[in-house]
Biopython code that builds the backbone (N, CA, C, O; Angstrom):
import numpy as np
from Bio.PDB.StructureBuilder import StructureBuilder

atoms = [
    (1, "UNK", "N", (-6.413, 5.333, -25.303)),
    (1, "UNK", "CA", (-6.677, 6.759, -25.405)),
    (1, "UNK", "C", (-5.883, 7.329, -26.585)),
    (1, "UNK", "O", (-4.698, 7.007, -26.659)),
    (2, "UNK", "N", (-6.403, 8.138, -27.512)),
    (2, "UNK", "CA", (-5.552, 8.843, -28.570)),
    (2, "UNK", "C", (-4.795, 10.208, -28.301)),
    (2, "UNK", "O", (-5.322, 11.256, -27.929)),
    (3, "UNK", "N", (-3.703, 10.027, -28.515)),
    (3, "UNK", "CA", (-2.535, 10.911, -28.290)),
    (3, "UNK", "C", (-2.991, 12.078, -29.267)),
    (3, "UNK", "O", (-3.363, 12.090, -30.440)),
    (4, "UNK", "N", (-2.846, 12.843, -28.506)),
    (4, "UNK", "CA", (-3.108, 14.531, -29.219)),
    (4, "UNK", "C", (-1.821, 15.030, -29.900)),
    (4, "UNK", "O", (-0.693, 14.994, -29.408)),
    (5, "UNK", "N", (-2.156, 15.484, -31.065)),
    (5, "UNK", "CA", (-1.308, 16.123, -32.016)),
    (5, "UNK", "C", (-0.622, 17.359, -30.774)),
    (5, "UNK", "O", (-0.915, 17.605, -29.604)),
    (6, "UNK", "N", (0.673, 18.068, -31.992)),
    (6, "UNK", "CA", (1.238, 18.934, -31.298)),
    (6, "UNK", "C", (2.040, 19.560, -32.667)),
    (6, "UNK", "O", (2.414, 18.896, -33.634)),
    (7, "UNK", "N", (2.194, 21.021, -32.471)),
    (7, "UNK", "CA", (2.255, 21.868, -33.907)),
    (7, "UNK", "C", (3.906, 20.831, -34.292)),
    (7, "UNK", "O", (4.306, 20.135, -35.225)),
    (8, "UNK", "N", (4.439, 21.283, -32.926)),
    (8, "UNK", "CA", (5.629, 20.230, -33.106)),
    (8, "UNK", "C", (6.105, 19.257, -33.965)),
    (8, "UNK", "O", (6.917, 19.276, -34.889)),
    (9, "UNK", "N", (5.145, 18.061, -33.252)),
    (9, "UNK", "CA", (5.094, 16.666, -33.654)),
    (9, "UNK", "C", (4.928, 16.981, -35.691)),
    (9, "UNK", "O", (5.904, 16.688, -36.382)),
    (10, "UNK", "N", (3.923, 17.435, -36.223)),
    (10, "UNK", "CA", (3.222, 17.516, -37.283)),
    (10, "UNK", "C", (4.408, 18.224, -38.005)),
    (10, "UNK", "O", (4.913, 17.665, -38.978)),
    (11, "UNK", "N", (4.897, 19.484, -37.554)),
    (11, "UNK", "CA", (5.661, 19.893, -38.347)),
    (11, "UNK", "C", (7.271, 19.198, -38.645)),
    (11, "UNK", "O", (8.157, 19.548, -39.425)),
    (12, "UNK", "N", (7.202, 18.207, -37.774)),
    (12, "UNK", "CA", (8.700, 17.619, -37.997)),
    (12, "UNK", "C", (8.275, 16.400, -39.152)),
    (12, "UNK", "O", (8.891, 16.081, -40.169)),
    (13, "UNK", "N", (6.825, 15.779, -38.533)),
    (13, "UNK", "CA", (6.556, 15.190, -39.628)),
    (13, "UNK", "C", (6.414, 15.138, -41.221)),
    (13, "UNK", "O", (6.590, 14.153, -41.938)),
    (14, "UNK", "N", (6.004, 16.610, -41.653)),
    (14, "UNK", "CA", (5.740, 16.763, -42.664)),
    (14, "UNK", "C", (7.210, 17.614, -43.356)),
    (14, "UNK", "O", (7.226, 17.865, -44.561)),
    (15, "UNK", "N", (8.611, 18.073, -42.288)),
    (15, "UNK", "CA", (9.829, 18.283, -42.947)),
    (15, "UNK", "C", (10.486, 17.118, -43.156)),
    (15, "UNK", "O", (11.323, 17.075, -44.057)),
    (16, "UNK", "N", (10.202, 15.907, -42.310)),
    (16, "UNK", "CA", (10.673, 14.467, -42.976)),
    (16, "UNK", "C", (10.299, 13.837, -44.109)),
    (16, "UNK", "O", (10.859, 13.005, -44.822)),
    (17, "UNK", "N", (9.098, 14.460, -44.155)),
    (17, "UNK", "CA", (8.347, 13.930, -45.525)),
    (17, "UNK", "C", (8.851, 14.406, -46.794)),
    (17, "UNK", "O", (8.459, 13.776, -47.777)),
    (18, "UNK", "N", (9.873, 15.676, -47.052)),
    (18, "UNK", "CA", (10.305, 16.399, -47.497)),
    (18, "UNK", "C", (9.657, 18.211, -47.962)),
    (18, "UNK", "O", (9.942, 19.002, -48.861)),
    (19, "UNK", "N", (8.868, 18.226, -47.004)),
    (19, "UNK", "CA", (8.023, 19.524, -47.708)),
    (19, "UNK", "C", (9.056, 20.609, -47.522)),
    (19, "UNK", "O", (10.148, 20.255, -47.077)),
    (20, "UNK", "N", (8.883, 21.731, -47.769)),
    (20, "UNK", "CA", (9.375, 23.139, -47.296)),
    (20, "UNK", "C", (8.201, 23.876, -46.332)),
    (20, "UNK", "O", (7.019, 23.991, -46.659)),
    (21, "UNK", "N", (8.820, 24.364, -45.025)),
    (21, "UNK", "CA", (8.018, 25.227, -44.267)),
    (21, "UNK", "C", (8.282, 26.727, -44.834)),
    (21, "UNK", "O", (9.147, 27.329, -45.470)),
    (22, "UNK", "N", (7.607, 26.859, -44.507)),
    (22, "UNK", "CA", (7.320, 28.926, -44.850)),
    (22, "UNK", "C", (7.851, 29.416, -44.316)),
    (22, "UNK", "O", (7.802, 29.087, -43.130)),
    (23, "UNK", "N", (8.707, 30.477, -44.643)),
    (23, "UNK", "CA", (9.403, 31.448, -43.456)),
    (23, "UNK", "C", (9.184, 32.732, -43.745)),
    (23, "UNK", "O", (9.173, 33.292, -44.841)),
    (24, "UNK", "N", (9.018, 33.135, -42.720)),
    (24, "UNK", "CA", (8.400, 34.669, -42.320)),
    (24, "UNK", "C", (9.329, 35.906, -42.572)),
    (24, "UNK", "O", (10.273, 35.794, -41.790)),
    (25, "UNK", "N", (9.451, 36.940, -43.265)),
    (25, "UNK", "CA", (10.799, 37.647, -42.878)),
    (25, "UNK", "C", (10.463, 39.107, -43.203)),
    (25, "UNK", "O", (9.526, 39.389, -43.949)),
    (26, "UNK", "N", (11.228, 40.007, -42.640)),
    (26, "UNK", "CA", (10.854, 41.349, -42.954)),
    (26, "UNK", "C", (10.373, 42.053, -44.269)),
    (26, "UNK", "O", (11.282, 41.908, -45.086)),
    (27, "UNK", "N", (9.149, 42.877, -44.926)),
    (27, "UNK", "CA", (9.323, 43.870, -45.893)),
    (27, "UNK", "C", (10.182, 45.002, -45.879)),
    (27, "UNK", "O", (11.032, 45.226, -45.017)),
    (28, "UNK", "N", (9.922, 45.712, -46.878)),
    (28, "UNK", "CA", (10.179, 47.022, -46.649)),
    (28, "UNK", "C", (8.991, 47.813, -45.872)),
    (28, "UNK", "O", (9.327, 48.679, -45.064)),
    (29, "UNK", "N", (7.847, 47.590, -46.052)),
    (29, "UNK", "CA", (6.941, 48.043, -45.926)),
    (29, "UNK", "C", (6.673, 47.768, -44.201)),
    (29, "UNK", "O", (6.364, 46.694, -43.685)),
    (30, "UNK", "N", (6.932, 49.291, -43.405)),
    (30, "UNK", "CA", (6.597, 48.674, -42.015)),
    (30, "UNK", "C", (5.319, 48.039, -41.351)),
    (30, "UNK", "O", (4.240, 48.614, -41.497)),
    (31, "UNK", "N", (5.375, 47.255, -40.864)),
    (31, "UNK", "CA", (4.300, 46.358, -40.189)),
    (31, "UNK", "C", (3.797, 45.270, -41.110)),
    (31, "UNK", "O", (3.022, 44.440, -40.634)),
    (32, "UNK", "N", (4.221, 45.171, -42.606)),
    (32, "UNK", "CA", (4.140, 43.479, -43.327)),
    (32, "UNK", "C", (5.228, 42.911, -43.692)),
    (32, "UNK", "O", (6.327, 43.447, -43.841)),
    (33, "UNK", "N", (4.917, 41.724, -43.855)),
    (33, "UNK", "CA", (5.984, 40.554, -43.740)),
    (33, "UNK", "C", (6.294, 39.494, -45.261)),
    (33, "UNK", "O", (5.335, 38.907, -45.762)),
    (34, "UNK", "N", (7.284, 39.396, -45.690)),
    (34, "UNK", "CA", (7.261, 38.486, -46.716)),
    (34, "UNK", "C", (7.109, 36.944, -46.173)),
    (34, "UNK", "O", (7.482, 36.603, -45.051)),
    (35, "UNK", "N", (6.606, 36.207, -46.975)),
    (35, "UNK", "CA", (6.462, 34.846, -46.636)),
    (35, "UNK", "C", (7.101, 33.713, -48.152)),
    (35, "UNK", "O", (7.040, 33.831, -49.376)),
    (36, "UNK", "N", (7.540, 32.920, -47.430)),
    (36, "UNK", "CA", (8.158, 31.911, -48.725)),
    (36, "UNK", "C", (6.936, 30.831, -48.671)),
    (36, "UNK", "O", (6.235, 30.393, -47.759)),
    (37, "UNK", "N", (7.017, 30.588, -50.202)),
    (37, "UNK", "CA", (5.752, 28.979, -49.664)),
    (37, "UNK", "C", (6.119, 28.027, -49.319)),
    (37, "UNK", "O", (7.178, 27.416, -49.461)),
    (38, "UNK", "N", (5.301, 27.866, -48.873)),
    (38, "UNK", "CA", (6.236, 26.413, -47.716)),
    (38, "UNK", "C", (4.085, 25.957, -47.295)),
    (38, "UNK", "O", (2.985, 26.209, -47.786)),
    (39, "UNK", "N", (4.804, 25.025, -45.855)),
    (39, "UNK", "CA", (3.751, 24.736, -45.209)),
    (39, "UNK", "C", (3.547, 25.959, -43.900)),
    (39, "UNK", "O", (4.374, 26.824, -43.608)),
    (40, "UNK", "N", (2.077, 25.706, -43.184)),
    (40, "UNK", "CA", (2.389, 26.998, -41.936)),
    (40, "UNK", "C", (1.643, 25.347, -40.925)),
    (40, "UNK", "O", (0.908, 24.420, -41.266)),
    (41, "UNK", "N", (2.388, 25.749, -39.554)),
    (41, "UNK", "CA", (1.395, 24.295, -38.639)),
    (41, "UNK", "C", (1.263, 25.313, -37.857)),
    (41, "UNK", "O", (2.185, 26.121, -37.745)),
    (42, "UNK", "N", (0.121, 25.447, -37.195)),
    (42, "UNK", "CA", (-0.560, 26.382, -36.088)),
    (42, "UNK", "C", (-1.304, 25.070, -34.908)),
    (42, "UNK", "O", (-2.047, 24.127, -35.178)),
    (43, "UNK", "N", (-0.930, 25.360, -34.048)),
    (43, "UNK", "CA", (-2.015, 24.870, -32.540)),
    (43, "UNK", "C", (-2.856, 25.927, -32.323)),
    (43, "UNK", "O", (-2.672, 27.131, -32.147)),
    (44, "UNK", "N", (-3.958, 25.114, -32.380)),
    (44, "UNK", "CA", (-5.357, 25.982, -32.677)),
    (44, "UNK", "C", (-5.710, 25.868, -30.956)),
    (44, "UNK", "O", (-6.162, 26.906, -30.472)),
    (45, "UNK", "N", (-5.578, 24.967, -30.235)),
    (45, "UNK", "CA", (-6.027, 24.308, -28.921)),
    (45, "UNK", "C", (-5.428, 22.835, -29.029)),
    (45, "UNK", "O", (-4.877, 22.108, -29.856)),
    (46, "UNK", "N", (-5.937, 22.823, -27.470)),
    (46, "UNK", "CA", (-5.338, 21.449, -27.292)),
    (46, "UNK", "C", (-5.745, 19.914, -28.194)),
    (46, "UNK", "O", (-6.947, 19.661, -28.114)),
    (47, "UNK", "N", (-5.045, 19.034, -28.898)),
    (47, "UNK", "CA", (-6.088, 18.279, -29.308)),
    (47, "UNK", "C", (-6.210, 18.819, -30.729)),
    (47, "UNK", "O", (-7.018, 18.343, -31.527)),
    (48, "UNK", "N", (-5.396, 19.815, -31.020)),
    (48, "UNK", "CA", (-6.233, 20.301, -32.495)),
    (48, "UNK", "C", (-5.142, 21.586, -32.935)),
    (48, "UNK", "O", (-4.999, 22.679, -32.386)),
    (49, "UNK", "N", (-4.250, 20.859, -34.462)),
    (49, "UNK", "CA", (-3.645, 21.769, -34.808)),
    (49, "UNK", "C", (-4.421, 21.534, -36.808)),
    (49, "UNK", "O", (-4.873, 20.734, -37.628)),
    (50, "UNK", "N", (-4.027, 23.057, -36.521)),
    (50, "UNK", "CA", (-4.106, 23.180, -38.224)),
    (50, "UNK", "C", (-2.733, 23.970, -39.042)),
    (50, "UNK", "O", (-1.964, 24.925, -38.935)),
    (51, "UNK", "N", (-3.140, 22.553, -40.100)),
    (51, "UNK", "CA", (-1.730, 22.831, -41.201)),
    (51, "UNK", "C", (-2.461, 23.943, -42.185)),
    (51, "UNK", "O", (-3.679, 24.010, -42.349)),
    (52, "UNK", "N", (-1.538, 24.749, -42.769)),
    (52, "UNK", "CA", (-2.165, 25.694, -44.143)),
    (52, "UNK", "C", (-0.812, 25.595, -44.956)),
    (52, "UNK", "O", (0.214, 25.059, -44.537)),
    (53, "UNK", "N", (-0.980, 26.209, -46.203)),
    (53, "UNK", "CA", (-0.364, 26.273, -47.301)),
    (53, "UNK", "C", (-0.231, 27.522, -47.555)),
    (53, "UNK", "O", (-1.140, 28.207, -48.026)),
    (54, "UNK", "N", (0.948, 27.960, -47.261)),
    (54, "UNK", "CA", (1.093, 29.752, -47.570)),
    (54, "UNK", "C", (1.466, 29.570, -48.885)),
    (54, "UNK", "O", (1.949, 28.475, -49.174)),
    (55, "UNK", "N", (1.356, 30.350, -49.686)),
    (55, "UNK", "CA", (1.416, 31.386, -51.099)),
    (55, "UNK", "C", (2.022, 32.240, -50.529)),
    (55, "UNK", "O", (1.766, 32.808, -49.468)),
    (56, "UNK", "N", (3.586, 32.459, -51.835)),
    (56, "UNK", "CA", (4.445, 33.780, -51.668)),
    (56, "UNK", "C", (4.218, 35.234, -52.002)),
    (56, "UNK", "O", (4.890, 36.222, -51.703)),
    (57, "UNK", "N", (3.082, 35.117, -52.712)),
    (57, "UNK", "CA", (2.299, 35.924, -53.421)),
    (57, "UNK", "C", (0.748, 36.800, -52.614)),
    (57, "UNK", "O", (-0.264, 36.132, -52.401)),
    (58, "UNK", "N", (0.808, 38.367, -52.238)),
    (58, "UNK", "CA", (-0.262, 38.573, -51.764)),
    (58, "UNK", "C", (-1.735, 38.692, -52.580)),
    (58, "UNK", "O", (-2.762, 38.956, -51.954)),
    (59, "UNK", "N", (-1.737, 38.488, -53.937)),
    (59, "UNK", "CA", (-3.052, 38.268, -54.389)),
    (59, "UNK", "C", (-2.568, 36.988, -55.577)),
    (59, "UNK", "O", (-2.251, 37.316, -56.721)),
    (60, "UNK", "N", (-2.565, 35.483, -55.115)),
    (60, "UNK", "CA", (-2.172, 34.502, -55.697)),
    (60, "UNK", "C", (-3.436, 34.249, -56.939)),
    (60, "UNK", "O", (-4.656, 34.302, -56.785)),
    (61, "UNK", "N", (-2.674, 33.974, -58.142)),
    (61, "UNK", "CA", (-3.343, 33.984, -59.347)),
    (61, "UNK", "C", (-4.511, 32.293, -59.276)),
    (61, "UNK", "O", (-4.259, 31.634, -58.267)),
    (62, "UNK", "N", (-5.282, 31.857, -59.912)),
    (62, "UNK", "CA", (-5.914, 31.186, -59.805)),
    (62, "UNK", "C", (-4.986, 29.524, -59.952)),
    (62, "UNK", "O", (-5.095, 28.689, -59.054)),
    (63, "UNK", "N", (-4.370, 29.343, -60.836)),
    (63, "UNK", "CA", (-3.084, 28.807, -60.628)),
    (63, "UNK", "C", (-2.458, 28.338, -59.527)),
    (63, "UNK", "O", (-2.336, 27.131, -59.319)),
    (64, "UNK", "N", (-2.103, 29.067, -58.896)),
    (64, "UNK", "CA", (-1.177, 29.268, -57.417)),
    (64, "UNK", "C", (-2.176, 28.710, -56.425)),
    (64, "UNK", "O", (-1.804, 27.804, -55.679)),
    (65, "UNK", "N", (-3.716, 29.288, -56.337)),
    (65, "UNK", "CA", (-4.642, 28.375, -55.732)),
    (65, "UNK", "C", (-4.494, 26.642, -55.439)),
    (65, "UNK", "O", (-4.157, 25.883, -54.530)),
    (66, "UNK", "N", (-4.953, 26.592, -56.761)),
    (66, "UNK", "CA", (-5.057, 25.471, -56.948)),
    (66, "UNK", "C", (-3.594, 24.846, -57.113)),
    (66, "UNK", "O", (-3.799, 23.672, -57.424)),
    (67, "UNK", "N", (-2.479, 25.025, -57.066)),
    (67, "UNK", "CA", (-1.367, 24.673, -56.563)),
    (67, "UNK", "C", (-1.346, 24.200, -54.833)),
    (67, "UNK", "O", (-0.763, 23.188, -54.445)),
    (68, "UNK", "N", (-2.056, 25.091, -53.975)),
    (68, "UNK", "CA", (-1.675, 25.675, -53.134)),
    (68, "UNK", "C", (-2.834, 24.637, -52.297)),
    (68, "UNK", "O", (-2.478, 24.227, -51.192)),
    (69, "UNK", "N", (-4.185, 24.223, -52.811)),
    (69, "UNK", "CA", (-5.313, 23.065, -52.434)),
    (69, "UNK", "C", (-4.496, 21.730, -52.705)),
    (69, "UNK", "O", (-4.592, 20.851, -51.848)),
    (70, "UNK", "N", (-3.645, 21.481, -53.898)),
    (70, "UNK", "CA", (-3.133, 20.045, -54.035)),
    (70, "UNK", "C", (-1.814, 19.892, -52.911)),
    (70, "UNK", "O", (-1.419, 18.821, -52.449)),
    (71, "UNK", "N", (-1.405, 20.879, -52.690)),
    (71, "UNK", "CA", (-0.359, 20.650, -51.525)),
    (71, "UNK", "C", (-0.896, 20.489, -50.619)),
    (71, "UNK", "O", (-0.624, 19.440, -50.036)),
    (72, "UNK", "N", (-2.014, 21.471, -49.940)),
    (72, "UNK", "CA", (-2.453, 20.520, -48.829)),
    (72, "UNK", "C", (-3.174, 19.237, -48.640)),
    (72, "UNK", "O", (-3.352, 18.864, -47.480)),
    (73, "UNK", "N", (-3.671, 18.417, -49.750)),
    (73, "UNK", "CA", (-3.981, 17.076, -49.536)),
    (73, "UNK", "C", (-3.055, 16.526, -49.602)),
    (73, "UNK", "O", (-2.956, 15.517, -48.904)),
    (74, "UNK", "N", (-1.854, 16.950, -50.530)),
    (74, "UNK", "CA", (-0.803, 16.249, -49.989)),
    (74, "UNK", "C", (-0.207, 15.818, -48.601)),
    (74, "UNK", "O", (0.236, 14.723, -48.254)),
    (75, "UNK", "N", (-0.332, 17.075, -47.863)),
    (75, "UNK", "CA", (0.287, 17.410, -46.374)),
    (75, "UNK", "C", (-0.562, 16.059, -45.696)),
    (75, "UNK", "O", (-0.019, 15.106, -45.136)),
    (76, "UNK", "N", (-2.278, 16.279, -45.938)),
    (76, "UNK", "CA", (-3.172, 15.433, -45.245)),
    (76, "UNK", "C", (-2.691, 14.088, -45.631)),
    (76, "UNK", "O", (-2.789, 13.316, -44.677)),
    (77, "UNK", "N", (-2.186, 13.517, -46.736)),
    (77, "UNK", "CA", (-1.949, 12.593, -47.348)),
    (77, "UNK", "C", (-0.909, 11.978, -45.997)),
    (77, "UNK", "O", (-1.127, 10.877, -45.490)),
    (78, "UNK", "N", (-0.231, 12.522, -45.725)),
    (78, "UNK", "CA", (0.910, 12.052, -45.150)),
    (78, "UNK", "C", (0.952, 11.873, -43.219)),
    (78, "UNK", "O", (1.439, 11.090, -42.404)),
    (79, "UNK", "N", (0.187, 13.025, -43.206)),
    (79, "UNK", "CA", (-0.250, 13.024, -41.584)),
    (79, "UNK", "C", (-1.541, 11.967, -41.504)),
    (79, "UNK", "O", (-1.615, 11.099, -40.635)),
    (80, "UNK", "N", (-2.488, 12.160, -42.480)),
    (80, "UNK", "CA", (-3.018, 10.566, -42.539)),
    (80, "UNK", "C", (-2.179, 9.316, -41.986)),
    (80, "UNK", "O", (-2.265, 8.775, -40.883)),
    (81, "UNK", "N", (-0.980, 8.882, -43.536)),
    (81, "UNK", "CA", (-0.596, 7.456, -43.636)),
    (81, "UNK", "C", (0.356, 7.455, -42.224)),
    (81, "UNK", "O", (0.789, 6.320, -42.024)),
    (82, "UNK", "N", (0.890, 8.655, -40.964)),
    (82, "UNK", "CA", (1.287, 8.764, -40.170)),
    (82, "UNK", "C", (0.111, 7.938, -38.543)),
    (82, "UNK", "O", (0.295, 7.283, -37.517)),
    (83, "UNK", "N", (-0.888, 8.498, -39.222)),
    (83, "UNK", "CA", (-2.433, 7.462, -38.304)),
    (83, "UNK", "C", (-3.031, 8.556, -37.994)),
    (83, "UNK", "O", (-4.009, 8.305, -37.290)),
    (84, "UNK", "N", (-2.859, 9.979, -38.252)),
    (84, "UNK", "CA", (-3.809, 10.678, -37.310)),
    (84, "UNK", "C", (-4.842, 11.139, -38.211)),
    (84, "UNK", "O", (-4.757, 11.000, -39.432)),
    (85, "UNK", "N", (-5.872, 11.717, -37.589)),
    (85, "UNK", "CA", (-6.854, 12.223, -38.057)),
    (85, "UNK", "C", (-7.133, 13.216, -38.812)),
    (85, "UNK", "O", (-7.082, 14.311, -38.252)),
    (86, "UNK", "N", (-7.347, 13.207, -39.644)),
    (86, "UNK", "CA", (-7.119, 14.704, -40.134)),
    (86, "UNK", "C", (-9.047, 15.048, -41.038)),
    (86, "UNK", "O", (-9.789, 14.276, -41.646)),
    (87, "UNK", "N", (-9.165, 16.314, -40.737)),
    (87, "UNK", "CA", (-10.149, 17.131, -41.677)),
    (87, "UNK", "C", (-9.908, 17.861, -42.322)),
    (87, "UNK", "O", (-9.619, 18.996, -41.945)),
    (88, "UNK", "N", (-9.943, 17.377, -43.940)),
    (88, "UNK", "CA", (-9.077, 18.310, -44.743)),
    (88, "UNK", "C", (-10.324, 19.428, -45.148)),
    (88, "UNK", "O", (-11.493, 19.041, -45.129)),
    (89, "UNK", "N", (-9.989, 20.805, -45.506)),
    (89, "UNK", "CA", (-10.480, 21.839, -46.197)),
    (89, "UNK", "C", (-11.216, 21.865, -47.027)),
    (89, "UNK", "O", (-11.332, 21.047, -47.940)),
    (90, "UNK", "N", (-11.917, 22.958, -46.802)),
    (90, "UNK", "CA", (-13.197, 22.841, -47.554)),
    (90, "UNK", "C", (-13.354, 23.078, -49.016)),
    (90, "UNK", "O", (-14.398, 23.209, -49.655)),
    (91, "UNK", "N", (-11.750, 23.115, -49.544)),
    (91, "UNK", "CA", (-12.114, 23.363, -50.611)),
    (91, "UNK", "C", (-12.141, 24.782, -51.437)),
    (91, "UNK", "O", (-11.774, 25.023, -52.587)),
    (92, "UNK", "N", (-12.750, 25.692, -50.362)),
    (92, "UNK", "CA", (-12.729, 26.738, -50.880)),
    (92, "UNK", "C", (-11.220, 28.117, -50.569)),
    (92, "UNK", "O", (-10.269, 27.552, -50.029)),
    (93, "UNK", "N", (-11.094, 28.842, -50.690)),
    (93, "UNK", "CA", (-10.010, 29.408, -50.197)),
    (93, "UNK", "C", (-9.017, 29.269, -49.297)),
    (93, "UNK", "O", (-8.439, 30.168, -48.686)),
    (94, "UNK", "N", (-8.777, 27.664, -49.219)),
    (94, "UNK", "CA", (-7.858, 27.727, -48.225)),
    (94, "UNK", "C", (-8.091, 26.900, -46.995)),
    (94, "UNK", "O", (-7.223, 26.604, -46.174)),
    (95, "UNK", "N", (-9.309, 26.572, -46.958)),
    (95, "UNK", "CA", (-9.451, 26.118, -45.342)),
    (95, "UNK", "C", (-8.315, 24.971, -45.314)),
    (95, "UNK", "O", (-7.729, 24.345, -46.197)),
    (96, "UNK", "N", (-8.260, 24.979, -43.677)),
    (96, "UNK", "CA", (-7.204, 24.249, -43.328)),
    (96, "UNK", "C", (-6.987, 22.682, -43.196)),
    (96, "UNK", "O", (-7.997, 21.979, -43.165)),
    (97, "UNK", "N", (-6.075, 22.250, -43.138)),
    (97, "UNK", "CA", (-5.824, 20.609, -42.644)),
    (97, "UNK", "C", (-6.228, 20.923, -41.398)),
    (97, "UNK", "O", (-5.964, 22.056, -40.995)),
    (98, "UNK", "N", (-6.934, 20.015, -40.546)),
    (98, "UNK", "CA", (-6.892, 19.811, -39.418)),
    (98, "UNK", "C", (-6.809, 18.517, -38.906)),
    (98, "UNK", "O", (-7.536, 17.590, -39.265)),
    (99, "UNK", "N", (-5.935, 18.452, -38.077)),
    (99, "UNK", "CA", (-5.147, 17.190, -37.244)),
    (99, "UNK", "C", (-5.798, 17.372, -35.842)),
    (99, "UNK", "O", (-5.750, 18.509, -35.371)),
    (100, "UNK", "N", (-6.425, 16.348, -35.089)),
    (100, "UNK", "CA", (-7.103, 16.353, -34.499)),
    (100, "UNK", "C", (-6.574, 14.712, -33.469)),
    (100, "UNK", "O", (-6.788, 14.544, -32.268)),
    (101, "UNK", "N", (-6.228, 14.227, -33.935)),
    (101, "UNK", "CA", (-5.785, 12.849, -33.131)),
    (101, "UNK", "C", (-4.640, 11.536, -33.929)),
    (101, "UNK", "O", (-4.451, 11.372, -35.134)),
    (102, "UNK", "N", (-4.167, 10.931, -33.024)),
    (102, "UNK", "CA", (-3.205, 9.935, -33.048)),
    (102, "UNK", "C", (-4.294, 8.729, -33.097)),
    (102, "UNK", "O", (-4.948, 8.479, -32.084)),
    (103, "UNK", "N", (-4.485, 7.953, -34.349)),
    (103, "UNK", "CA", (-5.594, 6.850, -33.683)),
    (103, "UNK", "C", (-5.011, 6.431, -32.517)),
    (103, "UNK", "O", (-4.110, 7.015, -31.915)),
    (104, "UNK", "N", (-5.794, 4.934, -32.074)),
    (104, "UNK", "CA", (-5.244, 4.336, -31.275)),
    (104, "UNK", "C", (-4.147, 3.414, -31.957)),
    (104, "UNK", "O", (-2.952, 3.124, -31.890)),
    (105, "UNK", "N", (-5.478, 3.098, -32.752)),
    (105, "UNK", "CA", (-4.439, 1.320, -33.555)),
    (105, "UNK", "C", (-2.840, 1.698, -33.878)),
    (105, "UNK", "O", (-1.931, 0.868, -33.843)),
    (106, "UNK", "N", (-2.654, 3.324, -34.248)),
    (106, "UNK", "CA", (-1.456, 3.252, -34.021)),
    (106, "UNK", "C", (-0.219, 3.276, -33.438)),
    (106, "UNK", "O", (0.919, 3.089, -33.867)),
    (107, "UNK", "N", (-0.847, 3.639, -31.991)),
    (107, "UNK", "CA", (-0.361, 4.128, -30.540)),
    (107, "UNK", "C", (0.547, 2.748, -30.458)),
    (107, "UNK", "O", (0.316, 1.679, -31.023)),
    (108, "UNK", "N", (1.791, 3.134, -29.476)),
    (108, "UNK", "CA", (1.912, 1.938, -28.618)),
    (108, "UNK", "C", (2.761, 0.839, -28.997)),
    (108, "UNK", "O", (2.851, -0.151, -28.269)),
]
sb = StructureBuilder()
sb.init_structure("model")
sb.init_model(0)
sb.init_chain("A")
sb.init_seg("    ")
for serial, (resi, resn, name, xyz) in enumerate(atoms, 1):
    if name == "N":
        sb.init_residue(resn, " ", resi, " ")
    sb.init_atom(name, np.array(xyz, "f"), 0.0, 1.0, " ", f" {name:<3s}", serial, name[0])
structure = sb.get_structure()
């Protein structure tokens, strides 16, 4: 049976790997938030988390994009060679890594 991801599991994985996570922290501006770039890991449901790539920037230049798409195949790169499953993004604005399973072959 394949072991289900966990925002957990993924995100310790990919700070061993050496990435930077994103951290969240107050504006001035009440009710928004600054963000550092880093990685973001979200549990979407059980069985199924998705990694994203925050930008520090609220309208990121075309540049920063495409900065921001090669980091996450990177991320996939690594939660891959880890065994799990992943569906990387579509490519277009952002869509997410999604981690979806532990094969087996590597279980155990």
């Amino acid at each position: 049976m394949a072991k289900n991801p966990t925002p957990q599991g993924i995100s310790a994985l990919l700070r061993k790997a050496g990435f930077e996570r994103s951290v969240s922290s107050p504006s001035r501006v009440r009710g928004l938030r600054n963000h550092s770039e880093g990685y973001v890991v979200r549990g979407v449901m059980t069985g199924r988390v998705h990694v994203y790539h925050q930008l520090s920037w609220l309208r990121p230049s075309d540049a920063a994009r495409q900065r921001g798409r090669e980091q996450q195949d990177r991320y996939a790169d690594v939660i891959e060679a880890a065994g799990y499953e992943v569906v990387r993004g579509d490519g277009g604005y952002f869509g997410p890594v999604i981690v979806t399973a532990l094969s087996e072959a590597t279980e155990g």
